[in-house]
N, C-alpha and C positions, 0 to 999 in steps of 0.2 A: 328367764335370763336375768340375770343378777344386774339391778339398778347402776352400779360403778360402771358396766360395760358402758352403759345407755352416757352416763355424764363424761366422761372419758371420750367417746364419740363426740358429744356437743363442743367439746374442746379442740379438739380436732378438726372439726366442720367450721370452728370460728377462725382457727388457723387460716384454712383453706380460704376461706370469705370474709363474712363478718358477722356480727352478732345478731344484724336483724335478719340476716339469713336464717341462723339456727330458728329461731324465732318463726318465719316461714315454714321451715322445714318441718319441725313438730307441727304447726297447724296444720300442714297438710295430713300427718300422720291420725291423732285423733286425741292429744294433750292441748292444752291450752297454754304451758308454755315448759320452759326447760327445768323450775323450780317443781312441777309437779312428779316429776324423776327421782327421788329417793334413792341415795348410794347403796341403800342397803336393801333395799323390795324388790320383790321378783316381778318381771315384764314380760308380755309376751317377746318370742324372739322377731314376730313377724313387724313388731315397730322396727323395730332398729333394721331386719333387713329394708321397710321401708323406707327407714330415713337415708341408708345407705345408699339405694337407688336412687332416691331424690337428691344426692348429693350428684351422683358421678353423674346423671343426667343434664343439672344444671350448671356443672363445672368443663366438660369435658372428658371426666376422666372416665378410665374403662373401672366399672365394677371389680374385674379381677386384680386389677391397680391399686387398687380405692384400698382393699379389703389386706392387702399386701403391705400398703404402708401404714394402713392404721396399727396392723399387726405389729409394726415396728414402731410407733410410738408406743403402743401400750405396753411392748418389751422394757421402753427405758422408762414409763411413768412407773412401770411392777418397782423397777430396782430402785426407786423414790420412797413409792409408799409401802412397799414391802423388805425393805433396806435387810432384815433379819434372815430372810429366804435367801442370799445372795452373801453374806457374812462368809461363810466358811467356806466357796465357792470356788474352786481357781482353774478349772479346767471344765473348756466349755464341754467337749463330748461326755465326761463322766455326768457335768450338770445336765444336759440331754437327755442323757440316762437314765439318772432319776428323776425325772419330773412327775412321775405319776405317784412316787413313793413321795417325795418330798415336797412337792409343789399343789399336788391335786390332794393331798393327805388335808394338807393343810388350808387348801380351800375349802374341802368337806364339814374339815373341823368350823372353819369362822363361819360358813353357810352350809347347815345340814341339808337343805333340800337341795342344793349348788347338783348340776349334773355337768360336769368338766367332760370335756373330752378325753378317752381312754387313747393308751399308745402299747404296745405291744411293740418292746427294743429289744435287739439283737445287734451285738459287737463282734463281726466276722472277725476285723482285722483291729490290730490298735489304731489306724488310722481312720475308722472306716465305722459311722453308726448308721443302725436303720431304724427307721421309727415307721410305723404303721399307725397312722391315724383316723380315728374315727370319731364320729360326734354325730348327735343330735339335730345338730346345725350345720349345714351348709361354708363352714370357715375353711376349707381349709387353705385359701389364699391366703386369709389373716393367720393361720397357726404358720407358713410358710415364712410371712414379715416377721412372726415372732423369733425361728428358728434363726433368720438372717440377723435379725438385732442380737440374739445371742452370741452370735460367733463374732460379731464386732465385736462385744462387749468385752466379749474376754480374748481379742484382740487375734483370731487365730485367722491365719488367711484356709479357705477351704470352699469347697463348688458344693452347691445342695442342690442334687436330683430332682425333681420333686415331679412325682406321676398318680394324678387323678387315678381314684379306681371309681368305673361307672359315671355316670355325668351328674349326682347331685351335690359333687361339693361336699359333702360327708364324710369322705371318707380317701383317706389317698397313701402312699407309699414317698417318705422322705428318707434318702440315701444321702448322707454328708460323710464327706470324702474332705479331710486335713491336707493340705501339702504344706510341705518345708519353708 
């Protein structure tokens, strides 16, 4: 798992708390502090779900919460540090649409080993996208916060489905539906 995930988290978790928490938190995990995190080196994913658990255990917050809104902060850090992904942008479901072509293209390209999660879209109706997601990882609460920051972002009011397939988090079916 690509280093940015991991620091992006730690920013997140100081949000939520404070610093000497992050600081706790990695120690629990098996880093000696948040500086050993490299934006750009690959990480097990099993830290970060670890740290993610040691988050929402010591906060209160539910895991599938936790993983929901971090989704939605890392929607509006992308459109920060990736400002150029977002430029020619103005319609959230076609941006949805291509996310695999334009978004994971391009992650591939900055990190050749990067394994993004695949989505498999289909556009029954104009109002109306499915996204079939799958991953590696266990997100798909976090790819759910990121779908929902998107549709703010570009300001469309609309309800997103979202149904687990199987119980490991891997993998699920998101159905966003636009209204007026």
């Amino acid at each position: 798992m690509h280093g940015l995930m991991f620091r992006e988290f730690f920013m997140f978790a100081e949000d939520a708390t404070s610093k000497g928490f992050v600081q706790d938190m990695i120690g629990a995990s098996r880093k000696a502090n948040a500086s050993d995190y490299d934006a750009s080196g690959p990480y097990d994913q099993d830290e970060l779900i670890a740290m993610m658990d040691f988050l929402a255990r010591r906060t209160g917050y539910e895991f599938d919460e936790l993983c929901n809104d971090f989704g939605r902060r890392l929607f509006h850090r992308f459109t920060v540090l990736y400002q150029e992904l977002f430029e020619d942008q103005t319609m959230a479901l076609d941006f949805l649409h291509g996310i695999e072509a334009h978004i994971h293209e391009h992650v591939r390209t900055l990190v050749p080993k990067s394994q993004p999660p695949s989505f498999e879209v289909s556009r029954p109706k104009p109002d109306e996208l499915i996204m079939h997601y799958r991953s590696a990882r266990p997100f798909a609460d976090l790819c759910a916060g990121l779908i929902e920051a998107s549709l703010e972002h570009f300001g469309v009011n609309a309800s997103v489905d979202h149904r687990p397939i199987g119980d490991t988090k891997s993998e699920a079916v998101f159905t966003i539906t636009t209204h007026s």
